[in-house]
C-alpha positions, 0 to 999 in steps of 0.5 A: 686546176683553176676552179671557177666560183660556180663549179667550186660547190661541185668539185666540193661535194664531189670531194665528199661523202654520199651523194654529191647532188644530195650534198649540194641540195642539203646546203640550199636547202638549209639556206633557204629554209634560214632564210625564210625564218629570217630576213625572208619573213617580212620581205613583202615578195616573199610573203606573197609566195608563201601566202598564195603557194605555202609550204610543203610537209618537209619543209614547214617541219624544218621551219618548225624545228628552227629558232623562230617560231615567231617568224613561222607564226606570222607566215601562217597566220597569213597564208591562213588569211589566203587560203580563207579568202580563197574560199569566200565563196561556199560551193552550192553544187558539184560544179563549183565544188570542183572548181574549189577544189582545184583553186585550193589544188594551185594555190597549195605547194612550196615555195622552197621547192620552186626555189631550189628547183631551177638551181638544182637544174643548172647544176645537173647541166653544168655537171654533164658540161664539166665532164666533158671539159675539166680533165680531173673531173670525170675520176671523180664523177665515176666514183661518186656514189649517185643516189637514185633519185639524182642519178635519174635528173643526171641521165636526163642532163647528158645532151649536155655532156657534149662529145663526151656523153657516151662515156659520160653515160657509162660512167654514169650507169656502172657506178649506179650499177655498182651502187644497186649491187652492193645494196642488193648484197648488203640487205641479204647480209643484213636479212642474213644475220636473222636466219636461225643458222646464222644464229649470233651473227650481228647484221651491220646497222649501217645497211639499212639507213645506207640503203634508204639513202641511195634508193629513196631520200637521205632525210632519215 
């Protein structure tokens, strides 16, 4: 198998642990967020995205948790000079309150969201299209372990699964099926382990944080 350099990130984390999209996402994510306490933080282009649009919660406490608190700093005290621009002007009455509200509402986001948005995309679609035309790939998309959030974004991407996309949606829909069951057994397992007729079993303390990862977010 010849691997192309814009699939070789796909057929590696398909190759990997956990969620194979989580994965990929992981990676971009750390990248940018690296990249906007480095080179990014006096980039002028990139300085005007994070004055007018910000940060998301997750994304300034990574920020925060790095090296460079100094980089950070400088963000913030200019997206603290935007935003107090924006509000220049006092409201006087529930009409301009309202419009206040909603320019503060547009001008507060993420550009680190937006940045990993239209490439997380592409790769939803170039996953559907690699089913359909590498031969190794759809074994290996059918053990994957999807988490639910990615496994939505891939069901939304299977026009792009060509002549393939009924098999692509089995597939598709048995492994989070086999996923969701083996959660299901596992937490009653788990609650199990605490009911007084079971008294000295010990629950596994990988069922939880396992859990959480394929129903809601690997941040934990």
């Amino acid at each position: 198998m010849q691997y192309q350099i814009q699939t070789l990130p796909i057929w590696e984390a398909y190759k990997s642990d956990g969620c194979p999209l989580c994965n990929i996402y992981n990676a971009r994510e750390k990248r940018l967020v690296s990249q906007y306490l480095a080179e990014n933080v006096m980039d002028p282009d990139f300085r005007t995205a994070s004055n007018t649009i910000g940060f998301c919660a997750e994304h300034i406490k990574q920020m925060y948790d790095g090296q460079n608190k100094l980089g950070l700093a400088l963000q913030l005290e200019t997206r603290a000079a935007a935003l107090r621009k924006l509000i220049a002007k006092t409201p006087n009455d529930k009409k301009s309150a309202k419009k206040q509200a909603d320019s503060l509402r547009s001008h507060c986001g993420c550009v680190i969201c937006n940045a990993l948005s239209e490439p997380m995309s592409r790769y939803y679609m170039t996953i559907a299209e690699m089913y359909d035309n590498e031969r190794e790939f759809p074994e290996l998309f059918a053990e994957a372990r999807h988490c639910v959030k990615h496994a939505t974004a891939l069901f939304d991407a299977a026009k792009y699964a060509g002549k393939s996309v009924e098999k692509y949606l089995s597939d598709l829909s048995a492994g989070l099926k086999r996923d969701l069951s083996a959660a299901e057994r596992d937490l009653r397992a788990f609650a199990d382990c605490f009911d007084f007729r079971n008294a000295g079993t010990k629950p596994n303390p990988q069922t939880v944080p396992d859990s959480i990862k394929l129903l809601i977010t690997d941040k934990i």
